[in-house]
C-alpha positions as a printed NumPy array, in Angstrom:
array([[110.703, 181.191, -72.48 ],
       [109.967, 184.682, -73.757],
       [110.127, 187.52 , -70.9  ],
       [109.215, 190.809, -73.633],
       [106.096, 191.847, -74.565],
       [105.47 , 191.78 , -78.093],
       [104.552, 195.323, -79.521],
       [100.967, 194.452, -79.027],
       [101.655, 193.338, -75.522],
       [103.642, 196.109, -74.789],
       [100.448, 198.491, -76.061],
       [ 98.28 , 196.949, -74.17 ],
       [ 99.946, 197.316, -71.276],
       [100.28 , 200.797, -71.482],
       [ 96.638, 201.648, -72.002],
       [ 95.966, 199.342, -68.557],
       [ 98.65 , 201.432, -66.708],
       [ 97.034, 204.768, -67.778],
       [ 93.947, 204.175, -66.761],
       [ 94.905, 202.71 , -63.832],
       [ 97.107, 205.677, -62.766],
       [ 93.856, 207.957, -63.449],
       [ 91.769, 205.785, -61.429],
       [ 92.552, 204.061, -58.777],
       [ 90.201, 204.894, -56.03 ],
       [ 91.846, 206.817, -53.27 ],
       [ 91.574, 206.844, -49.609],
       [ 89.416, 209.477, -49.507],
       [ 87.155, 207.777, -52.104],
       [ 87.1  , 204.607, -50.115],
       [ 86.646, 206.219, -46.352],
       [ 83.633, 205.026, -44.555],
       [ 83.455, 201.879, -46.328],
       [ 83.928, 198.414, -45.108],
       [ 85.722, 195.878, -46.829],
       [ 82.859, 194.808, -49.358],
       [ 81.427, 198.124, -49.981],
       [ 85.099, 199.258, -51.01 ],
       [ 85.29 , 196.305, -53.549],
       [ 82.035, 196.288, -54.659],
       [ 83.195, 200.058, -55.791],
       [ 86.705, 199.113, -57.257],
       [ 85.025, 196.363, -58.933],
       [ 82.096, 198.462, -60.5  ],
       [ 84.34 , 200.838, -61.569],
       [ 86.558, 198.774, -63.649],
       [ 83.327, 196.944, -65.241],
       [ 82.092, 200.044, -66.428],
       [ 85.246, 201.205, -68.142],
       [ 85.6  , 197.319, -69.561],
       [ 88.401, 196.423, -67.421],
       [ 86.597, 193.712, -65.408],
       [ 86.968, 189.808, -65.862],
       [ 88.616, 190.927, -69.502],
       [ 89.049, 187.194, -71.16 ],
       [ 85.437, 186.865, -70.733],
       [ 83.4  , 187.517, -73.918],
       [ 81.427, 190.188, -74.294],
       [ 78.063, 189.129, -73.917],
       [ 79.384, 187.986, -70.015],
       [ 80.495, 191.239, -69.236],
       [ 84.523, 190.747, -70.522],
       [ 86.547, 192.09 , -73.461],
       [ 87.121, 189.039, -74.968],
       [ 90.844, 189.521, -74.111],
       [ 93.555, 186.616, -74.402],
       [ 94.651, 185.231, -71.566],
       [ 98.172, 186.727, -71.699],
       [ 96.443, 189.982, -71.716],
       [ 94.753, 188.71 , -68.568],
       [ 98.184, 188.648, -66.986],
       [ 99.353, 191.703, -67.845],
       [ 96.975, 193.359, -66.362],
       [ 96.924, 191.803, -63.007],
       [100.288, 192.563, -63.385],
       [ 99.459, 196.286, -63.455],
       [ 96.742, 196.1  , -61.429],
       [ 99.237, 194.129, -58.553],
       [101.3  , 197.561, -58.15 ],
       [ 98.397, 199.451, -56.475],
       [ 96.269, 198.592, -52.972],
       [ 92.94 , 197.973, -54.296],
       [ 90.011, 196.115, -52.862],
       [ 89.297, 193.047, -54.683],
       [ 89.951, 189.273, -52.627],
       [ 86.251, 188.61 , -52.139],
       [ 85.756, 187.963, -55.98 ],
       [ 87.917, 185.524, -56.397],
       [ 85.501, 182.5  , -55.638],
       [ 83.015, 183.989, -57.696],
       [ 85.368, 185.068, -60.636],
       [ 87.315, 182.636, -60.549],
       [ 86.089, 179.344, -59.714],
       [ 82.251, 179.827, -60.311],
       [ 82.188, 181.882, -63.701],
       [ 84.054, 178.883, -65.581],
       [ 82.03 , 176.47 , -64.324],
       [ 78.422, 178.371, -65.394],
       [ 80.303, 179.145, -68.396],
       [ 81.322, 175.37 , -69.056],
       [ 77.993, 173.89 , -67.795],
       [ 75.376, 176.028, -67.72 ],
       [ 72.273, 177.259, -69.592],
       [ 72.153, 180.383, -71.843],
       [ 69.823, 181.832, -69.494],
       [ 72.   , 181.061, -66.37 ],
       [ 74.624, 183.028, -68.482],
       [ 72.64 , 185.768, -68.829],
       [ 71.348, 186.314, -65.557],
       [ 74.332, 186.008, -63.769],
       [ 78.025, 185.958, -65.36 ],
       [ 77.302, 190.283, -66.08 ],
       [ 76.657, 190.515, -61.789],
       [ 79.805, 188.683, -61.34 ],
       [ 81.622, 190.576, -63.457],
       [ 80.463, 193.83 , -62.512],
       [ 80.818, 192.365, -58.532],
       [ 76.827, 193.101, -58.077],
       [ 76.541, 189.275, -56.313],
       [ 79.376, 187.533, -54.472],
       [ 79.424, 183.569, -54.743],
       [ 81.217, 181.219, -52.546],
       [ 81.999, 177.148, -52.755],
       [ 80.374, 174.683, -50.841],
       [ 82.662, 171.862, -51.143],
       [ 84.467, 170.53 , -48.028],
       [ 82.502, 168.404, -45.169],
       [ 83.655, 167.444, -41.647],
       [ 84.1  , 163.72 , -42.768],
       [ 85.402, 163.968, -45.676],
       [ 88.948, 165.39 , -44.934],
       [ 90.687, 166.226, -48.31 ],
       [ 88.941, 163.493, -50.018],
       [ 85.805, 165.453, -51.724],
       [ 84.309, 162.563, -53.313],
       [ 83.47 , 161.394, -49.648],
       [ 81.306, 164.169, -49.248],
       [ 77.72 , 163.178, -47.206],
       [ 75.211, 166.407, -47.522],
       [ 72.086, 164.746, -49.714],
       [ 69.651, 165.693, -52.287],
       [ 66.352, 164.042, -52.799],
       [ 64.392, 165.066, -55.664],
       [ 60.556, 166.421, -54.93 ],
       [ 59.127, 167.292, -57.857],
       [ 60.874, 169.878, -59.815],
       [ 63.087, 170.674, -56.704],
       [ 65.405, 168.813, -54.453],
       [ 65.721, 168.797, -51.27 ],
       [ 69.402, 169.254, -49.624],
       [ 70.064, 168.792, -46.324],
       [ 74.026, 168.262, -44.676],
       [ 76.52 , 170.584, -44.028],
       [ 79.646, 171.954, -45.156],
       [ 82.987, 173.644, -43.654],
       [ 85.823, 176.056, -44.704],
       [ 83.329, 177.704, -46.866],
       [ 85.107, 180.985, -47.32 ],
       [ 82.579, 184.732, -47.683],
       [ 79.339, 182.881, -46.89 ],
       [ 78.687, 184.849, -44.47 ],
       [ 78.367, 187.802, -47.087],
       [ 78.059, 185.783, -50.253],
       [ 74.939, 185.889, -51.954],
       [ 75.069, 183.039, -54.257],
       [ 76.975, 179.814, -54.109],
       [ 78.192, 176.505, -56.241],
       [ 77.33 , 172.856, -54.289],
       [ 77.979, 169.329, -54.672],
       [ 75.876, 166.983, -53.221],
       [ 75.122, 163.163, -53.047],
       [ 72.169, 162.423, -54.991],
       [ 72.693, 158.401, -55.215],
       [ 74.48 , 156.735, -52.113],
       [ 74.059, 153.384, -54.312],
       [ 76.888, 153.305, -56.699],
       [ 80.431, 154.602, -56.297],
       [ 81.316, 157.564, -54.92 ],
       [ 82.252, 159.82 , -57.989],
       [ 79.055, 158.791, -59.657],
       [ 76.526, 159.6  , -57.181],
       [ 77.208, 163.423, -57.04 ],
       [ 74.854, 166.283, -58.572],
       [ 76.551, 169.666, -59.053],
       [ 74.065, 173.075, -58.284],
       [ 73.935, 176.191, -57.487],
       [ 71.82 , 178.267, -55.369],
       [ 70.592, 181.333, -53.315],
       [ 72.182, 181.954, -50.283],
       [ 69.575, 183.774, -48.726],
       [ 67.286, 180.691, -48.826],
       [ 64.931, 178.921, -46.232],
       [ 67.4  , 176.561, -43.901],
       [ 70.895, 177.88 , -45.07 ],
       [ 72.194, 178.353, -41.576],
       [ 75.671, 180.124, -41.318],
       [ 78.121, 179.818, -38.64 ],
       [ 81.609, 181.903, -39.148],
       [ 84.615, 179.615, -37.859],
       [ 87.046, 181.868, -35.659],
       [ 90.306, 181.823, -36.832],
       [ 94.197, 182.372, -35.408],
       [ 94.276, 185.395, -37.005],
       [ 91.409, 186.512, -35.31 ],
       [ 88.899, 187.026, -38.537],
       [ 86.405, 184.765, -39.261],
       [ 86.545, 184.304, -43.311],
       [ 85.642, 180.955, -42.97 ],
       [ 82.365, 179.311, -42.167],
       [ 80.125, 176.18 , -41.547],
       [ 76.703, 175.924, -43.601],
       [ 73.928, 173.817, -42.309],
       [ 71.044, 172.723, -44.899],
       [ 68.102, 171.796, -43.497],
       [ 64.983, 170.843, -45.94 ],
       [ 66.209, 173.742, -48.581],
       [ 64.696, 173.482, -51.885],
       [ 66.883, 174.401, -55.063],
       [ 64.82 , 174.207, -58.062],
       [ 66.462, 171.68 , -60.927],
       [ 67.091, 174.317, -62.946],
       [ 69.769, 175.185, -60.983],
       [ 71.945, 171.922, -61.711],
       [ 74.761, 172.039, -63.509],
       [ 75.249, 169.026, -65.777],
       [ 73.076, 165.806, -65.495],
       [ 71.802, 164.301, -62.481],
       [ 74.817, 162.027, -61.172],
       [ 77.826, 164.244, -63.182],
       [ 78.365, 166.154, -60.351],
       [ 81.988, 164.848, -60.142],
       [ 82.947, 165.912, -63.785],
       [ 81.381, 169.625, -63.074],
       [ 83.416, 169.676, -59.821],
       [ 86.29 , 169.099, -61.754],
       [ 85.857, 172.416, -63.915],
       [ 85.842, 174.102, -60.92 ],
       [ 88.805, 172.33 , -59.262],
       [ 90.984, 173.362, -62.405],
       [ 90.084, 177.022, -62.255],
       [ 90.87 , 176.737, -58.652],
       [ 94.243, 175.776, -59.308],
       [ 94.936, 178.834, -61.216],
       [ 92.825, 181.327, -58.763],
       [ 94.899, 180.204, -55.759],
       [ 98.294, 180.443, -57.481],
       [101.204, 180.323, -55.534],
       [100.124, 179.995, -52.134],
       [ 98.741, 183.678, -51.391],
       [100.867, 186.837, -50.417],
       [102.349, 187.737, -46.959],
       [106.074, 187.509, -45.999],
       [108.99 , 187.692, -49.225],
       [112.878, 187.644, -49.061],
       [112.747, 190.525, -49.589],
       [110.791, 191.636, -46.371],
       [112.983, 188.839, -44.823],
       [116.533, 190.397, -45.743],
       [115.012, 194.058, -44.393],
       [114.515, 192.334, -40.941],
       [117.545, 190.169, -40.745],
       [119.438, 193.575, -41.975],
       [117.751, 195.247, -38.598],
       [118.747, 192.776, -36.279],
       [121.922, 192.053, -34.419],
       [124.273, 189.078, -33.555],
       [126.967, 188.889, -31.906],
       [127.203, 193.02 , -32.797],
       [127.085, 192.059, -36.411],
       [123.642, 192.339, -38.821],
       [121.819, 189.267, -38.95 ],
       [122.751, 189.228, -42.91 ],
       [126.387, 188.693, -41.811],
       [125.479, 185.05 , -39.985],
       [126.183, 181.96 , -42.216],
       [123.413, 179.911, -41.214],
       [120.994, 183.017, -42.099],
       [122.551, 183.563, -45.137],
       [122.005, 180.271, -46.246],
       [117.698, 180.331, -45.433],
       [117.764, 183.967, -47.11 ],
       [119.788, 182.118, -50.196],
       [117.722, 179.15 , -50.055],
       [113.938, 181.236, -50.254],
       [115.474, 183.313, -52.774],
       [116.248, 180.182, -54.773],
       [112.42 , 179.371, -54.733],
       [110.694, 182.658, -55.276],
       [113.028, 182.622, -58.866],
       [111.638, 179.189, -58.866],
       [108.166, 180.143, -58.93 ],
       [109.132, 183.464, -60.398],
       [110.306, 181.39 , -63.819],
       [108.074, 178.576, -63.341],
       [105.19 , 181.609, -64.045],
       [107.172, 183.171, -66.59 ],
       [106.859, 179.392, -68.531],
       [103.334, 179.172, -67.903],
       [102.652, 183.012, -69.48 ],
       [104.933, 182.281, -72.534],
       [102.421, 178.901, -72.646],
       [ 99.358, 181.56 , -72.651],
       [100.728, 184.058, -75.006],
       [100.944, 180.684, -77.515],
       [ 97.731, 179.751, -77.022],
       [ 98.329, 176.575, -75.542],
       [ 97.859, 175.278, -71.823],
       [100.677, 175.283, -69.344],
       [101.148, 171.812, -67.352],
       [101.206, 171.65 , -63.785],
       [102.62 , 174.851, -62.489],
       [ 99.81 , 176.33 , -60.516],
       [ 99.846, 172.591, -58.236],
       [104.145, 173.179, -57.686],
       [103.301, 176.96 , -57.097],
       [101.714, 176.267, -54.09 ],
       [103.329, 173.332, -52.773],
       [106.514, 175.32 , -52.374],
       [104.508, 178.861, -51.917],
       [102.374, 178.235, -49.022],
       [105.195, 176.307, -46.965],
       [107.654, 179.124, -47.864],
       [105.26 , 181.483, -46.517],
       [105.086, 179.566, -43.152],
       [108.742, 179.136, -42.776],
       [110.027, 182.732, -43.702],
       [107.35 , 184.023, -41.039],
       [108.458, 181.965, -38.368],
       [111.991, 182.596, -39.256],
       [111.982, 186.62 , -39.172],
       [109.632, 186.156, -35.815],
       [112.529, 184.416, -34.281],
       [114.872, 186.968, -35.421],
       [112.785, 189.832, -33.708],
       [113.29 , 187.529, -30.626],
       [110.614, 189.092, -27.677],
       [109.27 , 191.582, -30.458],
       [108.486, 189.097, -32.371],
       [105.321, 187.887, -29.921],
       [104.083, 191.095, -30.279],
       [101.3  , 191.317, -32.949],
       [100.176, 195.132, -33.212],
       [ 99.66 , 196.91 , -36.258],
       [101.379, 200.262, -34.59 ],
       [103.98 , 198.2  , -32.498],
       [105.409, 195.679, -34.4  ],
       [108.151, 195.828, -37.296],
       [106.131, 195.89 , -40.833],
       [102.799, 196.843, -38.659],
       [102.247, 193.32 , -37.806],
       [102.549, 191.446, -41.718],
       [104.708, 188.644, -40.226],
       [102.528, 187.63 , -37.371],
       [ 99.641, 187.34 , -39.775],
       [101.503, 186.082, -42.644],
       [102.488, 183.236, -39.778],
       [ 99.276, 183.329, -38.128],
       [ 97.66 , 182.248, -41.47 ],
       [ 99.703, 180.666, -43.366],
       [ 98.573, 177.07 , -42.312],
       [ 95.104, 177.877, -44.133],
       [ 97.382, 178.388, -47.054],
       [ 98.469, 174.796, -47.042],
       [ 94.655, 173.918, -46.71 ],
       [ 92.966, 175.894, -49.277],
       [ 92.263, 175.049, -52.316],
       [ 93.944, 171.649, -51.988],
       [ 96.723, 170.137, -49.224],
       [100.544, 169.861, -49.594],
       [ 99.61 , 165.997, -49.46 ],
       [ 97.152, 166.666, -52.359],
       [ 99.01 , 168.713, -54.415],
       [101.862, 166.604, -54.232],
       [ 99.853, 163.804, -55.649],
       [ 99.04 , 165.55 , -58.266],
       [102.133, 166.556, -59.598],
       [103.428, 162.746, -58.635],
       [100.624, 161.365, -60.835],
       [ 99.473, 163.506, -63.441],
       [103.433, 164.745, -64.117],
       [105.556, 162.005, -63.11 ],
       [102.906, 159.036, -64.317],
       [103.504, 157.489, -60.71 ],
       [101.206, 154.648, -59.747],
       [ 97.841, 156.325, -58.062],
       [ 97.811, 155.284, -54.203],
       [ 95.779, 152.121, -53.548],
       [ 91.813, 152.557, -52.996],
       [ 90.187, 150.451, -51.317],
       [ 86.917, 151.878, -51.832],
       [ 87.31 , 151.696, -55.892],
       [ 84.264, 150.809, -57.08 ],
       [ 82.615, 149.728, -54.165],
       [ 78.815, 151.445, -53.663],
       [ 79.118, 154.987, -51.001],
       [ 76.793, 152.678, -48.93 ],
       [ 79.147, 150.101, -48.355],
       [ 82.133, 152.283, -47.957],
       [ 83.259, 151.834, -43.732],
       [ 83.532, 154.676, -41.813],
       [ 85.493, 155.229, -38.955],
       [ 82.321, 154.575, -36.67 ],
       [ 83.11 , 150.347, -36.735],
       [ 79.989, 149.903, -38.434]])
């Protein structure tokens, strides 16, 4: 494991922290805007100077960067508050997949607007029946001519409520198994019978949604792969989803955790004095150098050009729960004040109430503990899968939880 840059590295980085320093947008800049409009700006901004989606090649809007490069300059980019979350989807998880599986023309026509943040996509995966188990999934297309015909819905879909464009699988053959009968597409959010309905949340924001279809037509060239591959394009999008999500999302750090536990009495000692919360404030800092060195590996991997192995699936099986507990922990510490969320009341304006308030979404997202733990038990340990009783067996014949 290699922590220096090499001189080129080390370069590079420079020239990213320069122009960063020089622009990065300012309050001022940003007043009056809401959340998109600021990171449509940001995003703009960094397209036009060629600092947007940088591995990407050229002709997509990119630099044709490496992918260490890539890290580096989120790095840089990490030390400043700058608009950017509602790109991730889009960037992250749709891009590779058009890239992968699409078209020259889909290329095009719309990697450059996702670069340059112009169009916002979201992912319209998860259903109401099918838990964690995607390949369960029930919203239908039936083919009419040149178009299909989708009807169904889907839940958790995060930004479609301001997303223009999103990436769907649906079932397009209920007659064979499962993973076969699925057709991958993408399509125009602002379409006839795409019917959003934002999902209020504990945090009180509504980032999630449910989408009804009802009779809207996608035109076939707007699938991704062949008719019935949907399962193999879902997976290129699963993949980069691993690596978007990362270790579990932000929120509450030892760090922040020590600064509280330093505030607070016990027995007219500092909370850092107690054994037992010495040991949790040992214990998370044991697992942020964990995930800390465990991204270290996979960067050395990138700057080789090879692929690192699992570590985006362990980063957020212990990130997300470590989030959850080190909230809950520092809101005990603050005893009464701890119940109190207010941005101008509370200790750190509120961050561990909503780092605690959301956190269980983190250990949804993008994949459950349970999943993610299968993963790493089967793909890096070569466990035995679990038992399926459905292997093989036609989606029509699968039993639901109806009786029937």
């Amino acid at each position: 494991m290699d922590f220096a840059d090499t001189q080129e590295e080390a370069t590079f980085r420079q020239e990213a922290a320069d122009w960063l320093k020089a622009n990065v947008p300012s309050k001022q800049e940003l007043e009056g805007m809401d959340e998109i409009e600021a990171a449509k700006f940001w995003q703009k901004k960094k397209y036009d100077a060629g600092w947007a989606c940088i591995t990407w090649n050229k002709e997509f809007g990119g630099i044709g960067a490496t992918a260490i490069q890539s890290v580096i300059w989120n790095q840089e980019e990490s030390k400043y508050d700058v608009p950017q979350g509602v790109f991730q989807i889009g960037q992250g998880m749709a891009a590779p997949t058009l890239m992968t599986w699409g078209q020259p023309e889909h290329h095009e026509r719309y990697l450059p607007k996702l670069a340059s943040g112009e169009e916002i996509w979201c992912q319209l995966f998860s259903e109401p029946a099918g838990g964690s188990d995607l390949a369960a999934l029930r919203t239908k297309a039936e083919k009419d001519g040149d178009d299909w015909i989708i009807n169904g819905q889907k839940i958790w879909t995060s930004g479609a409520h301001y997303s223009d464009y999103g990436i769907l699988v649906v079932r397009t053959d209920p007659n064979v198994a499962k993973h076969k009968g699925l057709s991958y597409f993408f399509l125009d959010m602002k379409s006839p019978g795409v019917e959003i309905k934002p999902i209020k949340q504990l945090t009180g924001g509504a980032g999630f949604n449910e989408v009804y279809f009802t009779d809207v037509r996608i035109p076939d060239s707007q699938r991704l792969g062949e008719v019935g591959q949907g399962w193999q394009v879902a997976l290129t999008t699963l993949m980069n989803e691993r690596a978007a999500i990362g270790g579990g999302g932000g929120g509450v750090n030892v760090d922040l955790a020590y600064k509280i536990a330093s505030e607070v009495m016990i027995d007219g000692k500092t909370a850092t004095r107690d054994s037992a919360v010495r040991a949790k404030l040992a214990n998370w800092y044991v697992q942020e150098s964990g995930l800390k060195f465990t991204g270290y590996r996979s960067m050395t991997a990138l700057s080789k050009g090879t692929t690192p192995g699992p570590e985006n699936s362990i980063g957020k099986l212990v990130g997300a729960p470590k989030n959850q507990e080190m909230a809950s922990f520092c809101m005990d510490l603050m005893e009464m004040n701890g119940a109190i969320w207010d941005e101008e009341l509370s200790k750190e304006a509120g961050l561990v109430q909503m780092s605690y308030m959301g956190s269980p979404g983190l250990r949804i997202a993008g994949g459950t503990d349970e999943i993610m733990a299968n993963i790493i038990a089967e793909r890096v340990l070569g466990l035995p899968q679990e038992p399926r009783m459905d292997k093989g067996m036609a989606f029509t014949d699968v039993p639901t939880g109806g009786g029937s």
